[in-house]
PAZAPA-4460 file (N, C-alpha, C; in steps of 0.05 Angstrom, whole numbers, plus 32768, in hexadecimal, padded with zeros to 4 digits):
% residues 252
    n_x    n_y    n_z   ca_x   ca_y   ca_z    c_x    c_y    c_z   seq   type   mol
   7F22   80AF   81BC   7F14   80AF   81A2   7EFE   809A   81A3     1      X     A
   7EEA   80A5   819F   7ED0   8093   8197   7ED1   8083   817F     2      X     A
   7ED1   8064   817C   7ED6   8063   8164   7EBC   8053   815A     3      X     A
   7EB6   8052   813A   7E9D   8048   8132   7EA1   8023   8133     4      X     A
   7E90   8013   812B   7E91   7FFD   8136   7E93   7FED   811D     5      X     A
   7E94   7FF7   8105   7EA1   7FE2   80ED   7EA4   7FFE   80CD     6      X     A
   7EAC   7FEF   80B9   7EAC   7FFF   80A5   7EB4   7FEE   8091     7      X     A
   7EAF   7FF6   8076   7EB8   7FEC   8062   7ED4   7FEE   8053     8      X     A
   7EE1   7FE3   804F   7EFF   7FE9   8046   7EFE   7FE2   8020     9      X     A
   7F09   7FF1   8012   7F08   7FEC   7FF0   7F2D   7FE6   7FF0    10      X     A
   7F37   7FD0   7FE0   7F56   7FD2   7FDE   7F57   7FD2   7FC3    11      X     A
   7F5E   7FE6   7FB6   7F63   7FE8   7F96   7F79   7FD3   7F90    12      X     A
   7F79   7FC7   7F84   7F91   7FB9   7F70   7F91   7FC7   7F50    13      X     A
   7FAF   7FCD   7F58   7FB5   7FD9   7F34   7FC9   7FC5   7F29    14      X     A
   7FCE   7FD0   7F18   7FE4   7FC6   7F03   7FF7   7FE0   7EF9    15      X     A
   8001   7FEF   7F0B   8019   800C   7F05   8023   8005   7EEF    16      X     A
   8025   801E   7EE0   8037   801E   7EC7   804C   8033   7ECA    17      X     A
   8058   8039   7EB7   8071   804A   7EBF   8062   8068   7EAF    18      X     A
   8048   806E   7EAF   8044   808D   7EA0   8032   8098   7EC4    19      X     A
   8035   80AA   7ED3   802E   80B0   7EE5   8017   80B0   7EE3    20      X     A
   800F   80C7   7ED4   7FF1   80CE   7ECB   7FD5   80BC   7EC6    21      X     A
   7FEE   80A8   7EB5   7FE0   8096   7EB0   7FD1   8083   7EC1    22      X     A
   7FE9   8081   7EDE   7FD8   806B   7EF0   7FCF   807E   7F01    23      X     A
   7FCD   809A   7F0B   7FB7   80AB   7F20   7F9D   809E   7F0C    24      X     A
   7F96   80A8   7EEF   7F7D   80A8   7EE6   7F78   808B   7EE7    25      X     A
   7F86   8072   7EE0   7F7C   8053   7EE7   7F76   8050   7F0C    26      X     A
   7F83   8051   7F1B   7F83   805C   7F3D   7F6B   8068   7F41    27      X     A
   7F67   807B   7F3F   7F55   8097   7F43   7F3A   8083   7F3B    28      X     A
   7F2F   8074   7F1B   7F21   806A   7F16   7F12   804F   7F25    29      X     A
   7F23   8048   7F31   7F28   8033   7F49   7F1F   8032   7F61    30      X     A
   7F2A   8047   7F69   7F1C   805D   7F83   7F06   805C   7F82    31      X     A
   7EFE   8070   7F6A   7EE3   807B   7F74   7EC9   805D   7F6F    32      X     A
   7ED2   803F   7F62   7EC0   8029   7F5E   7EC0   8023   7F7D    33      X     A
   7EE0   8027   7F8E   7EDC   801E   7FA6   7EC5   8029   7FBA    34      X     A
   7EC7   803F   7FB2   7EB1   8050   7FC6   7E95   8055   7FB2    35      X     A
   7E97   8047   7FA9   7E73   8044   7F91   7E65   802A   7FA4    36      X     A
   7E7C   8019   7FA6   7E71   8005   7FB5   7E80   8003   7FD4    37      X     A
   7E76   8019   7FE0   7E77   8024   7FFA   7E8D   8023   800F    38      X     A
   7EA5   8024   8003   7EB4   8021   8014   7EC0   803D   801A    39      X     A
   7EC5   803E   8040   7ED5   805F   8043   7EE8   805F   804E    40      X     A
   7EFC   8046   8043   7F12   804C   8047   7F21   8038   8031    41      X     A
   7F2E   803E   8024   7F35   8032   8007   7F58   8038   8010    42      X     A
   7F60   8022   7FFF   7F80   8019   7FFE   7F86   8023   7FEA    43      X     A
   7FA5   8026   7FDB   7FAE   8016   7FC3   7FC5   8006   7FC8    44      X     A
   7FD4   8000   7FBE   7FEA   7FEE   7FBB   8001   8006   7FBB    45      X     A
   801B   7FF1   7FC3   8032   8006   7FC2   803C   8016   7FA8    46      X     A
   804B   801C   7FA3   8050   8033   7F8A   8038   8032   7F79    47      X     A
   8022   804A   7F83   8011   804C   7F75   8011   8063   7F57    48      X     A
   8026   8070   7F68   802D   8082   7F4B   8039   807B   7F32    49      X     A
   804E   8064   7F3D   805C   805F   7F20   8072   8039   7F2A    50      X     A
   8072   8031   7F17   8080   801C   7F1E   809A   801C   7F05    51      X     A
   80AC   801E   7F0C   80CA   802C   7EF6   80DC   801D   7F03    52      X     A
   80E8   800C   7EF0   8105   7FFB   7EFB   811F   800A   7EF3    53      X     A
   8115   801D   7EE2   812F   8031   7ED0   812E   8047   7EE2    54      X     A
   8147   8048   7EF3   8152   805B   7F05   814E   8076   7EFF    55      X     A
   8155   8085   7EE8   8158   8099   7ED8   813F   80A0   7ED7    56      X     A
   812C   8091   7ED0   8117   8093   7EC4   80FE   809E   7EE7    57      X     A
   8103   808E   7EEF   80F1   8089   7F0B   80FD   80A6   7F18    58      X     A
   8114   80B0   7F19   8118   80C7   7F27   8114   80E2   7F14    59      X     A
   810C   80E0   7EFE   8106   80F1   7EEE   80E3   80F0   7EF2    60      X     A
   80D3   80E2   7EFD   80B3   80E1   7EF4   80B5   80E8   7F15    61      X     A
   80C1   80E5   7F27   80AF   80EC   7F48   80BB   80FF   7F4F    62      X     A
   80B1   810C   7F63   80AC   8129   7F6B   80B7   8126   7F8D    63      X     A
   80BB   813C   7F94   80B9   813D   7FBD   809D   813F   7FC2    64      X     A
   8098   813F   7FE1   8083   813D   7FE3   8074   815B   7FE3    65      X     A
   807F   816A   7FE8   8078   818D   7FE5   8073   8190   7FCA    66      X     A
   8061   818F   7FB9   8051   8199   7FAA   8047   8189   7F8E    67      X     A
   8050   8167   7FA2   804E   8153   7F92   802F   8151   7F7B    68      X     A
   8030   814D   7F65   801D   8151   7F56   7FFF   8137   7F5A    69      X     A
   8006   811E   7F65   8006   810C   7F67   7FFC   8109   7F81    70      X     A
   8007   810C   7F8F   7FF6   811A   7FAC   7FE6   8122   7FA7    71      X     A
   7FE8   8142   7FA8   7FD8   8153   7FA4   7FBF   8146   7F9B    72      X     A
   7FBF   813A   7F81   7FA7   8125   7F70   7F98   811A   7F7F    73      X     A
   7FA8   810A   7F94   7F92   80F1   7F9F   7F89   8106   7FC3    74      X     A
   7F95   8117   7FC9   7F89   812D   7FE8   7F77   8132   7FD8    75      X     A
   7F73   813B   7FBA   7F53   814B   7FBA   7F42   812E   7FAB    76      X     A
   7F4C   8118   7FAB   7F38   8107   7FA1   7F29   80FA   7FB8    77      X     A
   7F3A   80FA   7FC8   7F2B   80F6   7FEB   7F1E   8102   7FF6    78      X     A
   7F27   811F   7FF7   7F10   8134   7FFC   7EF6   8134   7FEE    79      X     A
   7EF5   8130   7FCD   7EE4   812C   7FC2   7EC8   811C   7FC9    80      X     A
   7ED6   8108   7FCB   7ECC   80E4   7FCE   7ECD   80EC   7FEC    81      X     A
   7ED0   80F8   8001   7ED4   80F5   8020   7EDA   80DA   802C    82      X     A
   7EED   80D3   8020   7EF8   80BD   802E   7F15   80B5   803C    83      X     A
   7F1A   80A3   8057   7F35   80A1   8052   7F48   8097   803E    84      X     A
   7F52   80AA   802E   7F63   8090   8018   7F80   808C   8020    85      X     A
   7F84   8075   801C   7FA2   806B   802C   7FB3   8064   800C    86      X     A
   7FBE   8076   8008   7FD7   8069   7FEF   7FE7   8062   7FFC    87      X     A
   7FE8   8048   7FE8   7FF8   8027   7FFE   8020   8037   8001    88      X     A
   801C   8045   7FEB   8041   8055   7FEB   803B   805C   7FCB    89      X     A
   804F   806F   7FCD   8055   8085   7FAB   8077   808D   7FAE    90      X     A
   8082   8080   7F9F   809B   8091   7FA0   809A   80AF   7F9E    91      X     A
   80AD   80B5   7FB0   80B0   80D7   7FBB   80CF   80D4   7FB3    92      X     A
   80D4   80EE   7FAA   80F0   80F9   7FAD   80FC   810D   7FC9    93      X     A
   8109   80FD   7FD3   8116   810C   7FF0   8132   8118   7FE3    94      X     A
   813E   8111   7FDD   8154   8114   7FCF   815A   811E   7FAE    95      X     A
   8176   8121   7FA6   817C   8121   7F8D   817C   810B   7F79    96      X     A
   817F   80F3   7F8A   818A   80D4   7F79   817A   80C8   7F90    97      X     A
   8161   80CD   7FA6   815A   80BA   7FB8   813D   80C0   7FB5    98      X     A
   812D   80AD   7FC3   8112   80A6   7FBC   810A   8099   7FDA    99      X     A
   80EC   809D   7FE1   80E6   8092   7FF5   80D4   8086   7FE7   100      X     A
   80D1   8066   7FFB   80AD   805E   7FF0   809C   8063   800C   101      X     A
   808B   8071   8001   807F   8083   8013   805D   807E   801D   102      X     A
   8054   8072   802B   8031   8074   802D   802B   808E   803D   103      X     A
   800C   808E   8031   8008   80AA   8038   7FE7   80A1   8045   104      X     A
   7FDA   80AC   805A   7FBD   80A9   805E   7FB3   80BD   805D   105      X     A
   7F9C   80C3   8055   7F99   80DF   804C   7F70   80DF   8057   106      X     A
   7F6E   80FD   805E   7F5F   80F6   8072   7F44   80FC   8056   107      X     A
   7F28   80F3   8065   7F0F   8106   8053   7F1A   811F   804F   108      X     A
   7F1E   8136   8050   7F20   8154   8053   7F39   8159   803D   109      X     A
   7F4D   813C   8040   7F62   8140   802A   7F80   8149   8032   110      X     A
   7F7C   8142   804D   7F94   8145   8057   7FA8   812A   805C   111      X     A
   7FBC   8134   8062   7FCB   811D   8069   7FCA   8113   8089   112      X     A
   7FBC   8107   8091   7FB9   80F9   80A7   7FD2   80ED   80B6   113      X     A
   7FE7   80D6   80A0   7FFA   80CC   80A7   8011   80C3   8092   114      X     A
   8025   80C5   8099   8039   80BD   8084   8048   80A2   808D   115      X     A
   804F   8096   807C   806A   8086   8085   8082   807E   8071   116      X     A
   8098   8075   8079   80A9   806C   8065   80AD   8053   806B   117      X     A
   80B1   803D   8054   80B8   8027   805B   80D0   801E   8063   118      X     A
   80D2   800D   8079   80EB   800A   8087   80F7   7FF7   8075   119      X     A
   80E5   7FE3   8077   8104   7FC8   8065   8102   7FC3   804F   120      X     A
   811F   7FCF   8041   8122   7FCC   8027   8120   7FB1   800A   121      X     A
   8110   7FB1   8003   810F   7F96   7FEF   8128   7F8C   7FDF   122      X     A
   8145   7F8B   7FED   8161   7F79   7FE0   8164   7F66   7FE4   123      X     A
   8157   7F59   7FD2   8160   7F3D   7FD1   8165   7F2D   7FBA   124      X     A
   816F   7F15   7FB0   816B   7F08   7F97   8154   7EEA   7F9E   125      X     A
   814E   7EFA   7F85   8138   7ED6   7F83   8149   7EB8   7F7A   126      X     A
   813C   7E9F   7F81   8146   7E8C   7F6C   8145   7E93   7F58   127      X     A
   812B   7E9D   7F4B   811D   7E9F   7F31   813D   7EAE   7F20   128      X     A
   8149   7EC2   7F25   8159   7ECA   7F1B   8155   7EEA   7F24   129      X     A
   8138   7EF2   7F28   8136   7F0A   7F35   8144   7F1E   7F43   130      X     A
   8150   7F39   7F3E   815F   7F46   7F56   8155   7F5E   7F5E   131      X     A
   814A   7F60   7F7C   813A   7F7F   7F81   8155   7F92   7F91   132      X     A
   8158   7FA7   7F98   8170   7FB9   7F9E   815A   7FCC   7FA2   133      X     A
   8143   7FCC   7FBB   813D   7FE3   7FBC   8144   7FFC   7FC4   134      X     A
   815A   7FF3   7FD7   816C   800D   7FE7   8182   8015   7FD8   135      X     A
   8184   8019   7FB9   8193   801F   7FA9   8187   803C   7FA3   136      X     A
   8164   8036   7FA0   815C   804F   7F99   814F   8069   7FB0   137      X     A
   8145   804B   7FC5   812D   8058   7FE2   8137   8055   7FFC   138      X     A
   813B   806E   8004   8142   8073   8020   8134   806C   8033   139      X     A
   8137   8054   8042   8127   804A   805B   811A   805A   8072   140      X     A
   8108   8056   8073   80FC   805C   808D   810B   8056   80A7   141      X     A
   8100   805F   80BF   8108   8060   80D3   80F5   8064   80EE   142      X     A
   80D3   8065   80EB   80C2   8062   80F9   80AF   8051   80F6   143      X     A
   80A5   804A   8105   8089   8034   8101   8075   804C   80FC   144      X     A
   805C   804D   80F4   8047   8065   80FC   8023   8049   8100   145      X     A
   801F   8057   8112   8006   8056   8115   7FE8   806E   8116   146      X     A
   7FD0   8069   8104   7FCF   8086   80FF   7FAF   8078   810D   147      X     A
   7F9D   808F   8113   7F85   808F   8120   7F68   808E   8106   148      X     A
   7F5B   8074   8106   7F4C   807A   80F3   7F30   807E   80FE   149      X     A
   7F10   8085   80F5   7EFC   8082   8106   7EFB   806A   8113   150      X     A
   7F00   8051   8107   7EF7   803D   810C   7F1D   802C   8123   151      X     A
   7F27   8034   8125   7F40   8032   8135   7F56   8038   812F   152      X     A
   7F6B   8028   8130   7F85   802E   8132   7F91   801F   8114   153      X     A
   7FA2   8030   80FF   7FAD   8024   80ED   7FC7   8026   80F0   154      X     A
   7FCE   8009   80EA   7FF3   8009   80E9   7FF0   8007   80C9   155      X     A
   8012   8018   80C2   8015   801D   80AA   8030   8008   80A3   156      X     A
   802A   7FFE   8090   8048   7FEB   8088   8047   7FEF   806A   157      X     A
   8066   7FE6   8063   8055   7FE8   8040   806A   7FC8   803A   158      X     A
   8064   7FB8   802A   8062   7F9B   801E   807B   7F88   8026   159      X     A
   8095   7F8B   8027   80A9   7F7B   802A   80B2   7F85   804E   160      X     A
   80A2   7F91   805E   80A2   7F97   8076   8097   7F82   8086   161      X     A
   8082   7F77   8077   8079   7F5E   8081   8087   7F48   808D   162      X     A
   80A2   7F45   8085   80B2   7F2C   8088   80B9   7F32   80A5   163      X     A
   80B3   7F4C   80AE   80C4   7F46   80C7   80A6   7F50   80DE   164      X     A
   80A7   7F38   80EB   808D   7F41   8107   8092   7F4A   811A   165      X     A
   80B3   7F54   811F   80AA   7F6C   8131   80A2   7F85   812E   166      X     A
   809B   7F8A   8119   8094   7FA4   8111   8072   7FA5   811D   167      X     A
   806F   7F93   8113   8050   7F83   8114   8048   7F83   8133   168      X     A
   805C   7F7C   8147   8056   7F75   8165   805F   7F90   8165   169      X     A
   8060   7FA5   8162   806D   7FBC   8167   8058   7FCD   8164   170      X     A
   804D   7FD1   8146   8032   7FDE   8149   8016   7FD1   8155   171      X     A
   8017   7FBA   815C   7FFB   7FA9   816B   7FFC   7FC0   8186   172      X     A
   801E   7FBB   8194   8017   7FC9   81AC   801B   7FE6   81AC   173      X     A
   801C   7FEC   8196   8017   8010   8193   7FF2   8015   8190   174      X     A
   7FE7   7FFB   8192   7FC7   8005   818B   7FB2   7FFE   816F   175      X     A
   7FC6   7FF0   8166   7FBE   7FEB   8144   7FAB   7FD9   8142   176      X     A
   7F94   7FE7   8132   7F84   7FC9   812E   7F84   7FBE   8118   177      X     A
   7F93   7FD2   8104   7F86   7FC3   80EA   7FAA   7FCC   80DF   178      X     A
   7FB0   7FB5   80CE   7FCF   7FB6   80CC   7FCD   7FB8   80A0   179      X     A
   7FDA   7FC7   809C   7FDE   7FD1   8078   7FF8   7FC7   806E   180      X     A
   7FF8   7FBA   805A   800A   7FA9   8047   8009   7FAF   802E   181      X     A
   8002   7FC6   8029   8001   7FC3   8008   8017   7FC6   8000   182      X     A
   8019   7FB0   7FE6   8033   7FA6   7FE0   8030   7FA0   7FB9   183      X     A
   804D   7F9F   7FB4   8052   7F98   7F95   8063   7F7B   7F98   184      X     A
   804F   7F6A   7FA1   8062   7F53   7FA8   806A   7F46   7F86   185      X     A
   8088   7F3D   7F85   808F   7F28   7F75   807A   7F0C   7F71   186      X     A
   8077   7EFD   7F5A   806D   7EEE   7F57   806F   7ECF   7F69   187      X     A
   808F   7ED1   7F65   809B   7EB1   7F7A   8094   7EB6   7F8F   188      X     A
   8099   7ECC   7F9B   8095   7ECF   7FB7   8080   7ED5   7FBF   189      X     A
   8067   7EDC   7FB4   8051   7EDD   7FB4   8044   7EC5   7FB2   190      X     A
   804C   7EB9   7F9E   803A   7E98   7FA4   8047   7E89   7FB8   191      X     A
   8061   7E8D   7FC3   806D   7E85   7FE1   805D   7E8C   7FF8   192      X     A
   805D   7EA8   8000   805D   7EAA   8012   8046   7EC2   801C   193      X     A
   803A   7ECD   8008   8028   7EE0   800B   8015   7EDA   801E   194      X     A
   8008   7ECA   8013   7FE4   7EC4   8029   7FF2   7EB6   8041   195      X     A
   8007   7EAA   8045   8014   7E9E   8065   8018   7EBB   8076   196      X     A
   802B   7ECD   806E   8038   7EE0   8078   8021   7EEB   807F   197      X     A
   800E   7EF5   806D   7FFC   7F11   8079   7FDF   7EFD   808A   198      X     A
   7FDA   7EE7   808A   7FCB   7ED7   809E   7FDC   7EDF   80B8   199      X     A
   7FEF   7ED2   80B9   800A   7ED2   80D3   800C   7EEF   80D7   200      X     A
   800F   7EFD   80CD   8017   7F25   80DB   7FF4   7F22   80DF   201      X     A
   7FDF   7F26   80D9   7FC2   7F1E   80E9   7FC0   7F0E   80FB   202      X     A
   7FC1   7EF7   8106   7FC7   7EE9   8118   7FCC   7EEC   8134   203      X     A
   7FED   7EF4   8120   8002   7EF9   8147   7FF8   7F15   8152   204      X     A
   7FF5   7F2A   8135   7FEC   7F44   8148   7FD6   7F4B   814E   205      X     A
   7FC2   7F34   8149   7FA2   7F35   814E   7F98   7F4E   8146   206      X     A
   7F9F   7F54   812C   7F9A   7F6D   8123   7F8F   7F63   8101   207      X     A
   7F7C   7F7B   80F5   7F74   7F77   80D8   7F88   7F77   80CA   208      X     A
   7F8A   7F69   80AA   7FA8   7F6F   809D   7F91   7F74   8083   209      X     A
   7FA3   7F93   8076   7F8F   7F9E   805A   7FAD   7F9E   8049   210      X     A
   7FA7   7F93   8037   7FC3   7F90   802B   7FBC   7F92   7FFD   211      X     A
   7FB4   7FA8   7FF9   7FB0   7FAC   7FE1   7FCB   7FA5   7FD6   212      X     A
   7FCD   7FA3   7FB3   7FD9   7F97   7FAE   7FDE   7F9B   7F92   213      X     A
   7FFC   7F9A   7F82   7FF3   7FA3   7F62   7FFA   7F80   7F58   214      X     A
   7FF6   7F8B   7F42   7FF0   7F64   7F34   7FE8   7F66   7F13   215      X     A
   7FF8   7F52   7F15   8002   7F4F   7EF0   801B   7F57   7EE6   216      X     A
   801C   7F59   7ECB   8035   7F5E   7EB8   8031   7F81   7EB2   217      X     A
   8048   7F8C   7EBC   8049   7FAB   7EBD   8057   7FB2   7EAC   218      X     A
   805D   7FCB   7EA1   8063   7FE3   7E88   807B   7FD2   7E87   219      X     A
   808C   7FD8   7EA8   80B2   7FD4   7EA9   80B0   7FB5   7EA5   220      X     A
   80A3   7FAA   7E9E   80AB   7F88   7E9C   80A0   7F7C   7EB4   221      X     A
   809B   7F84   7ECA   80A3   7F81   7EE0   8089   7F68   7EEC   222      X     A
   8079   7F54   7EF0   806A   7F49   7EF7   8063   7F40   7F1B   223      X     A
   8050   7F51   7F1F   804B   7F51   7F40   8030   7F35   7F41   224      X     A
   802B   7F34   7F55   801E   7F18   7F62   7FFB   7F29   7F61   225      X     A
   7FFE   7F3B   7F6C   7FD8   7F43   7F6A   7FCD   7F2E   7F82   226      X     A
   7FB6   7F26   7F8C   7FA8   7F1B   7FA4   7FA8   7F2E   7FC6   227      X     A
   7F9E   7F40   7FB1   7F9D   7F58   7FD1   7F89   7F44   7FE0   228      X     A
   7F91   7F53   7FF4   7F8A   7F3E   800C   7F7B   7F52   8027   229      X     A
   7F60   7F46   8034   7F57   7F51   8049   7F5D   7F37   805D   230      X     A
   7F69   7F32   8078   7F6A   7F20   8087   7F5B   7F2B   80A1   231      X     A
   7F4C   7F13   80AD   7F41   7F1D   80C3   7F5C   7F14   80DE   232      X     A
   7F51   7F20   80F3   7F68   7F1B   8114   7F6A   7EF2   8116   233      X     A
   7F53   7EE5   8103   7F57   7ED0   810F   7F66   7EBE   80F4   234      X     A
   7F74   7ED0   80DE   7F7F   7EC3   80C6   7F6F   7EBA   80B4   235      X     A
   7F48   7EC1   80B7   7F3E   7EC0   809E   7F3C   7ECF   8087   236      X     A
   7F41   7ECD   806D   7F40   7EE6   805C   7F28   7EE5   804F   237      X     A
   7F21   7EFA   8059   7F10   7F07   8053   7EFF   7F13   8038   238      X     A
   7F17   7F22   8027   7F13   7F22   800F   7F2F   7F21   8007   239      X     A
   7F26   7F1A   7FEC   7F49   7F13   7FD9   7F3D   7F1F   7FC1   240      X     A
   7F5F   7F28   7FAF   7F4E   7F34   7F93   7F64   7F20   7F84   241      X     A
   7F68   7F1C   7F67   7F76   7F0A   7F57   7F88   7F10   7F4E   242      X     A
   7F95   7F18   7F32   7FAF   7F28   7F2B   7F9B   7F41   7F1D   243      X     A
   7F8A   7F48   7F16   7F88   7F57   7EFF   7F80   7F6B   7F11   244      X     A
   7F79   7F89   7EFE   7F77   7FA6   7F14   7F53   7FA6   7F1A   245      X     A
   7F4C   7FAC   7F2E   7F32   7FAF   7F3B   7F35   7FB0   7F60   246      X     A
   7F1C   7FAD   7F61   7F17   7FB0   7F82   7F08   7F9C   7F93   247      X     A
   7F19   7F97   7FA9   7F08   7F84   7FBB   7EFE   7F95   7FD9   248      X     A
   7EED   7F89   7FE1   7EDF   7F98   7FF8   7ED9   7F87   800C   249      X     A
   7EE4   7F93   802A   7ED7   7F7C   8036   7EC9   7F92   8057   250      X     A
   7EC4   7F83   8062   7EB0   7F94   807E   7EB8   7F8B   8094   251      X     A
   7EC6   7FA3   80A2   7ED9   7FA1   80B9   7ECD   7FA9   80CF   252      X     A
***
């Protein structure tokens, strides 16, 4: 593969709420500022469809991926816009009571280029008093993926995958140049450990880290960290965005 020799990357930061619709048309609006100001290959953050802590509720609003509504939405907003768009993950229904968090890359033309599921589950408790149980609702992954972009090789991760670098030394030597984190990081752990971790997974795998990001106080109560992040191979960042929803851009 011939590949081009730089490009512009757009990382949306939202703020998900729990009405679907509601965040494609805030998303979707997002998008298309990213590629107004020239970027052709745009991020979002993980659960871009919906962010729902009420079990009942979250398996009642998502779909499988066969004839997902939500999908569907953002393949023809890419085709539209001809761009790669990478949704950072969207809960999918695989199951009756199970859920994947799922990223999707989706090509100009509107296809799906690449999928992945996220391998490690977010269970843990905070000091703060915090308790996440992601594998209560989302069935883990079980592959790394690396997908082919013009400009090289993308490894796909999605946000609490980060903690562990062999995944990271795993896709470097599968070919990866540019490594994806978009994440709904917690607030504590975000002012801990966010800008160390995704410098360090850039670093050791001498690879780019694009790590869009949601941020602020959400519908479910729920308050994420926001500071999407572009890092270069030598741990400079490049661009950063703050807690609130918009876009940062940087040139890769």
């Amino acid at each position: 593969m011939t590949t081009k020799p730089k490009f512009k990357a757009g990382l949306v930061q939202t703020r998900t709420g729990r009405d679907v619709d509601a965040n494609l048309l805030a998303t979707t609006a997002l998008i298309r500022e990213a590629v107004k100001g020239g970027a052709e290959y745009v991020q979002t953050p993980e659960m871009t469809n919906i962010m729902e802590l009420d079990r009942d509720r979250l398996l009642t609003w998502t779909r499988p991926e066969d004839g997902n509504p939500a999908l569907a939405h953002f393949q023809a907003v890419a085709r539209e816009l001809g761009i790669w768009l990478h949704l950072g993950s969207m809960a999918v229904k695989v199951a009756e009571t199970k859920l994947a968090n799922r990223a999707y890359l989706i090509s100009p033309k509107g296809a799906v280029a690449a999928r992945y599921d996220k391998i490690h589950m977010f269970d843990v408790d905070l000091p703060s008093g915090e308790s996440y149980r992601e594998s209560r609702r989302y069935v883990a992954g079980d592959k790394a993926v690396v997908a082919p972009l013009p400009w090289g090789n993308l490894g796909i991760t999605i946000c609490y995958d980060m903690r562990f670098p062999g995944l990271y030394r795993a896709l470097a030597k599968a070919g990866a140049h540019f490594l994806t984190m978009p994440s709904a990081f917690t607030v504590p752990t975000g002012k801990a450990h966010w800008h160390v971790l995704l410098r360090a997974r850039a670093i050791e795998a001498q690879c780019f880290v694009l790590a869009a990001a949601q941020g602020g106080k959400h519908d479910n109560g729920r308050e994420t960290y926001g500071h999407s992040l572009v890092v270069s191979p030598w741990g400079e960042i490049l661009a950063e965005g703050g807690t609130e929803p918009g876009v940062i851009f940087a040139d890769i």
